[in-house]
KESEGU-285758 format. One record per residue: residue number from 1; residue in three letters; x negated, y, z negated of N, C-alpha, C, CB in turn. Coordinates in Angstrom, 1 decimal, always signed. Glycine has a CB too. Layout:
N
NODE    nr   rest   n.east   n.north     n.up   ca.east   ca.north    ca.up   c.east   c.north     c.up   cb.east   cb.north    cb.up
NODE   NUM    ALA        X         Y        Z         X          Y        Z        X         Y        Z         X          Y        Z
...
***
This chain:
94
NODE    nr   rest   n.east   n.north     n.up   ca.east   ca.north    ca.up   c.east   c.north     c.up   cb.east   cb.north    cb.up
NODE     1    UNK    +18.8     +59.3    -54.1     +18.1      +59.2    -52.8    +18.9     +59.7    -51.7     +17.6      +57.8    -52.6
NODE     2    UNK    +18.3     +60.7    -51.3     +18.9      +61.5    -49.1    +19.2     +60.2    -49.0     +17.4      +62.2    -47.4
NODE     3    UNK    +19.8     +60.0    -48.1     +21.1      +59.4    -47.3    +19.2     +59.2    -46.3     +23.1      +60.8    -46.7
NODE     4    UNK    +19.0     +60.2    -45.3     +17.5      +60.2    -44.6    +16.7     +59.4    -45.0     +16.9      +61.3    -44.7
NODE     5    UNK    +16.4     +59.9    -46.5     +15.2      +58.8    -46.6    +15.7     +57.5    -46.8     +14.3      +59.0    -47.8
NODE     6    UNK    +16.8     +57.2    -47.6     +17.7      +55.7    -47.5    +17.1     +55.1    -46.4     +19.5      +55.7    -47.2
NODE     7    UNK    +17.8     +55.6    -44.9     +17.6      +55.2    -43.5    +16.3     +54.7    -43.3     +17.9      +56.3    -42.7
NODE     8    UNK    +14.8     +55.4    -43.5     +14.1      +55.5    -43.4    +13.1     +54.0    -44.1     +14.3      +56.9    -43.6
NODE     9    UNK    +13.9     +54.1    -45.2     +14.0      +52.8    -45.9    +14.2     +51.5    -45.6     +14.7      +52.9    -46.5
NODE    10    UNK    +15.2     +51.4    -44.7     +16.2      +50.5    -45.0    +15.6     +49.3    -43.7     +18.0      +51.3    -44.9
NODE    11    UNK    +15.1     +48.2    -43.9     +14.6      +47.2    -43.2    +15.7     +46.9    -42.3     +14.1      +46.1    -43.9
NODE    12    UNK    +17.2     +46.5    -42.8     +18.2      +46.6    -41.4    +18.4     +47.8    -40.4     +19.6      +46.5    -42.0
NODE    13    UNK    +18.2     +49.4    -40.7     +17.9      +50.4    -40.1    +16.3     +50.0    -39.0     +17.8      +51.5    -41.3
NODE    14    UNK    +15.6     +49.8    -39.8     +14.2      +49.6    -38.7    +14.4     +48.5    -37.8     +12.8      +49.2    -39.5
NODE    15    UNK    +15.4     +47.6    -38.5     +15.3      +46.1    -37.4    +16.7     +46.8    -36.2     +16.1      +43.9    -38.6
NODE    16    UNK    +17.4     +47.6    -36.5     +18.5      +47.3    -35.7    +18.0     +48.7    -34.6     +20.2      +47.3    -36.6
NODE    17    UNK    +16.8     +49.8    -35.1     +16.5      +50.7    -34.1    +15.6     +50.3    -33.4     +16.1      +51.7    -34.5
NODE    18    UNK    +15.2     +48.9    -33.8     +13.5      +48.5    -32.5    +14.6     +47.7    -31.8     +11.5      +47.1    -33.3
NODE    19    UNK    +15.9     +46.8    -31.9     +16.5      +46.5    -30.5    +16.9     +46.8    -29.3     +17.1      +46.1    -30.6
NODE    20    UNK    +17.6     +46.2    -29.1     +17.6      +46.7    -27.6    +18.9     +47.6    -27.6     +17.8      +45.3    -26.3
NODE    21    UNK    +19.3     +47.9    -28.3     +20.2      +49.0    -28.5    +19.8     +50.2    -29.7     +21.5      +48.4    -28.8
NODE    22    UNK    +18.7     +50.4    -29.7     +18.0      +51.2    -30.6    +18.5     +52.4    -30.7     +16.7      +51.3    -30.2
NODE    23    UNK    +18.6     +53.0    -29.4     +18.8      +54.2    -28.8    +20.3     +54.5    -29.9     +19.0      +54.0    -26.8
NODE    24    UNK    +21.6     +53.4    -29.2     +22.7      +53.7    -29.8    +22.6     +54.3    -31.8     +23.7      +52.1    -29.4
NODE    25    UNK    +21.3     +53.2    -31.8     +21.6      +52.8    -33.2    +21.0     +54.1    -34.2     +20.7      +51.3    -33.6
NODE    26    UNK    +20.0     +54.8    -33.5     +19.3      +56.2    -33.5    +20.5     +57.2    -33.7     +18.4      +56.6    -31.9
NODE    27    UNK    +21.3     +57.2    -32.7     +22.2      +58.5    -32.6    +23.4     +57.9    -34.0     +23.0      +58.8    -30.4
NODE    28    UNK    +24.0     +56.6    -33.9     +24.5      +56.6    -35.4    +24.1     +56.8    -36.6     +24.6      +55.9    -35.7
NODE    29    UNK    +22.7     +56.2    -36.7     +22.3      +56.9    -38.1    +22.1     +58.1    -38.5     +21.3      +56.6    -38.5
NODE    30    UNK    +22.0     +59.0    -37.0     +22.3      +60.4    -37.2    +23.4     +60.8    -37.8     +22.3      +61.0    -36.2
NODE    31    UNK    +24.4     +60.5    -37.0     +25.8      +60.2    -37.6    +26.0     +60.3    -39.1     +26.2      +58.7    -37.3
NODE    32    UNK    +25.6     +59.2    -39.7     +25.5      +58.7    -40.7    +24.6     +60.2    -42.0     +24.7      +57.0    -40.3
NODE    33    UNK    +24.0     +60.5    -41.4     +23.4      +61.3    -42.0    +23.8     +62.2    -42.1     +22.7      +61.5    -41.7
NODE    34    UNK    +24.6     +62.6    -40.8     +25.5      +64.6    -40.8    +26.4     +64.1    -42.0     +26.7      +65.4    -38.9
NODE    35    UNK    +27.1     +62.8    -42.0     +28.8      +63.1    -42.4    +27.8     +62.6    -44.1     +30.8      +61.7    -41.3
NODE    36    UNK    +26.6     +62.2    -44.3     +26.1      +62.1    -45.9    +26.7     +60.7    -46.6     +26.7      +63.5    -46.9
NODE    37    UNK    +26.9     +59.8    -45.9     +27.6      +59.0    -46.8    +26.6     +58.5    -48.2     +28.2      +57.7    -45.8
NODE    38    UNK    +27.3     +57.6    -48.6     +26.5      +57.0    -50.0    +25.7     +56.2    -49.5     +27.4      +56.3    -51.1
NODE    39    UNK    +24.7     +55.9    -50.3     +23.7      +54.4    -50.0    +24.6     +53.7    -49.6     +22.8      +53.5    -51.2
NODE    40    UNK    +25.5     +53.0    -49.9     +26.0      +51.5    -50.2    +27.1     +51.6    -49.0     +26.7      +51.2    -52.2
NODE    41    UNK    +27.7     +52.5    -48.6     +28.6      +53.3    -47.3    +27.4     +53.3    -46.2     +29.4      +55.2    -47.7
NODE    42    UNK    +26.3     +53.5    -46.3     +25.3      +53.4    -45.0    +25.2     +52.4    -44.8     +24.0      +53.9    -45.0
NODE    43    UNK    +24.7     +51.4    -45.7     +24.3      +50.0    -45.3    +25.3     +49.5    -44.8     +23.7      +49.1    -46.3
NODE    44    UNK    +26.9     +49.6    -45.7     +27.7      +48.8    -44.6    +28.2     +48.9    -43.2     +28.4      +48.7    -44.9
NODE    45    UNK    +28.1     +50.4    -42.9     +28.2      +51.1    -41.7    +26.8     +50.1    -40.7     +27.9      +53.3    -42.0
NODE    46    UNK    +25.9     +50.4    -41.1     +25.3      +49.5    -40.3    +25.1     +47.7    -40.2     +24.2      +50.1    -40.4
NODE    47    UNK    +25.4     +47.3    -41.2     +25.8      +46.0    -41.1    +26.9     +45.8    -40.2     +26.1      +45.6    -42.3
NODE    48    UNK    +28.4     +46.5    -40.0     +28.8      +46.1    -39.4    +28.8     +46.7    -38.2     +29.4      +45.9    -39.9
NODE    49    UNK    +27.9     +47.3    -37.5     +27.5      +47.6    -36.2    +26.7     +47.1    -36.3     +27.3      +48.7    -35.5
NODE    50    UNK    +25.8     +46.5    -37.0     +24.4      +45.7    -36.2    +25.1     +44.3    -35.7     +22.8      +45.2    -37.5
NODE    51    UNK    +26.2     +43.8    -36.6     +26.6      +42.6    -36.0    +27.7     +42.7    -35.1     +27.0      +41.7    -36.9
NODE    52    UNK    +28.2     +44.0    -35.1     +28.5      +43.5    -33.4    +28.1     +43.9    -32.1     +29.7      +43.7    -33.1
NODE    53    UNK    +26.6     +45.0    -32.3     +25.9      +44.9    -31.6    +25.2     +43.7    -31.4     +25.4      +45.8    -31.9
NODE    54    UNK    +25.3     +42.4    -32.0     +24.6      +41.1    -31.8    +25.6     +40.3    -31.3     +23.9      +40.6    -33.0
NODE    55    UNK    +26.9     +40.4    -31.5     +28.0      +39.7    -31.0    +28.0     +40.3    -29.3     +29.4      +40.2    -32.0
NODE    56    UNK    +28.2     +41.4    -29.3     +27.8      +42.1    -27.6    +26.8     +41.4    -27.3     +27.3      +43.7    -27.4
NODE    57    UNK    +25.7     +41.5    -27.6     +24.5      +40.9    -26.7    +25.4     +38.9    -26.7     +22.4      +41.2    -28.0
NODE    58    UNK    +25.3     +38.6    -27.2     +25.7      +37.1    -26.8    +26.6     +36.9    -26.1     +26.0      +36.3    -27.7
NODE    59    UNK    +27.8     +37.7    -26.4     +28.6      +37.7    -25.3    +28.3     +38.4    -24.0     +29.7      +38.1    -25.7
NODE    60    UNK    +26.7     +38.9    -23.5     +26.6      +39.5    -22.9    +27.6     +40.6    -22.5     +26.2      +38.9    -22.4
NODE    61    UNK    +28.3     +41.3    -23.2     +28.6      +43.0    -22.9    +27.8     +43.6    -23.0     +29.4      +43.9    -23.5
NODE    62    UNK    +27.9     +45.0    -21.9     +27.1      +46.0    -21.7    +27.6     +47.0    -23.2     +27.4      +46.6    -20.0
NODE    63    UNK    +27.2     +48.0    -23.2     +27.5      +49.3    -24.3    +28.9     +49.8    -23.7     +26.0      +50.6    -24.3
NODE    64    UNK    +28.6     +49.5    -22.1     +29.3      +50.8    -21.7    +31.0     +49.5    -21.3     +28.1      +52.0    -19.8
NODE    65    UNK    +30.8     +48.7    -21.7     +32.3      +47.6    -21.9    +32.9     +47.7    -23.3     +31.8      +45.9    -21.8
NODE    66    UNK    +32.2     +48.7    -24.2     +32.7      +48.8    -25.0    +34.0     +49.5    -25.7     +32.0      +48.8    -25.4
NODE    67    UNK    +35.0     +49.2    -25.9     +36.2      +50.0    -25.6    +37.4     +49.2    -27.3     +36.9      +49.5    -23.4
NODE    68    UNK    +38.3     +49.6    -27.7     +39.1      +49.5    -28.6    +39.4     +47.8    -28.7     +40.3      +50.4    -28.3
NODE    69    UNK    +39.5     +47.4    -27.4     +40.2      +45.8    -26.9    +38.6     +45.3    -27.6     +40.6      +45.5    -24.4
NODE    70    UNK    +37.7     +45.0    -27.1     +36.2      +44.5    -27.3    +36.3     +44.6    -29.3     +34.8      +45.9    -26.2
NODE    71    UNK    +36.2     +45.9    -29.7     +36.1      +46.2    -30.9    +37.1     +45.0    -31.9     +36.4      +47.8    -30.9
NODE    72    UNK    +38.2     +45.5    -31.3     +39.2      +44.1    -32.1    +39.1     +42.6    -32.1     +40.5      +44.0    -31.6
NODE    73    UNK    +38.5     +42.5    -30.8     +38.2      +41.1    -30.4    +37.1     +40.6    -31.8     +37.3      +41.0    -28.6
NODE    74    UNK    +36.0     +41.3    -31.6     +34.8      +41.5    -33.0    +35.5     +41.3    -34.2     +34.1      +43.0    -33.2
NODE    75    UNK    +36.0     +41.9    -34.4     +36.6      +42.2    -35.6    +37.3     +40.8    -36.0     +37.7      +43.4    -35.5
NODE    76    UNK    +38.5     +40.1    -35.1     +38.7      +39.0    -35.1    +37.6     +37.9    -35.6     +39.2      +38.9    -34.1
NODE    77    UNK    +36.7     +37.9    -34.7     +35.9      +37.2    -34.7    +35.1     +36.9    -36.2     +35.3      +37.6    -33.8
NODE    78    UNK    +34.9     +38.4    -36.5     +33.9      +38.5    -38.1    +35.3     +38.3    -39.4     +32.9      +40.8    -38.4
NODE    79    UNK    +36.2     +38.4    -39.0     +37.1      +38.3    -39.9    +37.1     +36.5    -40.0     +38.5      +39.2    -39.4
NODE    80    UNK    +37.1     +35.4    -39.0     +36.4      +33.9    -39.0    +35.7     +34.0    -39.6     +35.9      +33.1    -38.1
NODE    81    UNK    +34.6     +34.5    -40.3     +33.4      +34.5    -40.8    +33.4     +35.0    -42.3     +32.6      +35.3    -39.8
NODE    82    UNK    +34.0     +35.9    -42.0     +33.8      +36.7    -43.6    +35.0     +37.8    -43.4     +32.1      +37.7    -44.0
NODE    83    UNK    +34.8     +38.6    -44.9     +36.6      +39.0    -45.1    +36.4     +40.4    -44.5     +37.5      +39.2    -47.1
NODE    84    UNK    +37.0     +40.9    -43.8     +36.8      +42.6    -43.4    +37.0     +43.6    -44.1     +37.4      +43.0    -42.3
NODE    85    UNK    +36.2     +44.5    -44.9     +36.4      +45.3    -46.0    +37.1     +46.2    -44.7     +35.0      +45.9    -47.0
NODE    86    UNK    +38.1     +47.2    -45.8     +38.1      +48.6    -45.2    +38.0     +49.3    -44.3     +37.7      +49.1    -45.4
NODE    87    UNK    +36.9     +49.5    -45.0     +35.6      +51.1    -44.3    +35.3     +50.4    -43.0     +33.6      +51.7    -45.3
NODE    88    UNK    +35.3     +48.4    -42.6     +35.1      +48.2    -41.2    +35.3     +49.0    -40.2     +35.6      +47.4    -40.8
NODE    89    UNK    +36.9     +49.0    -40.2     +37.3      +49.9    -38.6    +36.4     +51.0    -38.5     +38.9      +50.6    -38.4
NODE    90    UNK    +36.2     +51.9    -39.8     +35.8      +53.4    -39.7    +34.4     +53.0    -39.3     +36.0      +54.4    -41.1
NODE    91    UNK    +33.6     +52.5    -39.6     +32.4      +52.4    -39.2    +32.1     +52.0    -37.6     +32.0      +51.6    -40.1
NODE    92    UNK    +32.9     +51.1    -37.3     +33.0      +50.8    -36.0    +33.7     +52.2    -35.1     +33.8      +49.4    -35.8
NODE    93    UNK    +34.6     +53.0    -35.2     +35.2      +53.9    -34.8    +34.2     +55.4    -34.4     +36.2      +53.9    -36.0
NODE    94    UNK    +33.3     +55.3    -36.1     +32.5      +56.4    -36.2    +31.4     +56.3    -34.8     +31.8      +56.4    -37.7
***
C-alpha cells in the first residue's frame, strides 16, 4: 500500500488533520509522503507529533513557541510515560 493511500486511511491521520493544528499536520503528511516512508515509519511519525501536538495545546504553546528547548522538554516528558524509540527525534525534527 502508497504511503498516500496509508494516510488517507489512517484514523490517527484524519483525527490529527480535523484539529486545531490540522494545517501543520497537512503539510507533514506531505512530508511523510515525498520522503515514502514505510506504513509502520508513518504511523509512528505521526503518533509522535500528534502527542506533542496535544502536549502543546495543554501546555498552551503556540506553534510558533516551538523551538529545540520545547521539543526536549516533550520528549522528557513522553519518555515518563513510555520508552522513546529512535526514529522519535527524527520525526519530531522532520
Amino acid at each position: 500500500m502508497e504511503v498516500e493511500e496509508y494516510l488517507g486511511r489512517s484514523r490517527l491521520c484524519r483525527r490529527l488533520r480535523r484539529g486545531p493544528h490540522g494545517q501543520f499536520v497537512e503539510r507533514y503528511a506531505a512530508r511523510l509522503v515525498e520522503e515514502r516512508l514505510i506504513r509502520h515509519g508513518t504511523w509512528r511519525c505521526l503518533n509522535v507529533v500528534g502527542g506533542l501536538l496535544s502536549w502543546i495545546t495543554s501546555r498552551r504553546y503556540k506553534l510558533v513557541d516551538l523551538d529545540e528547548q520545547v521539543v526536549e522538554r516533550y520528549l522528557r516528558y513522553r519518555g515518563r510515560r513510555q520508552s522513546i524509540q529512535p526514529g522519535d527525534r527524527a520525526a519530531l525534527k522532520r
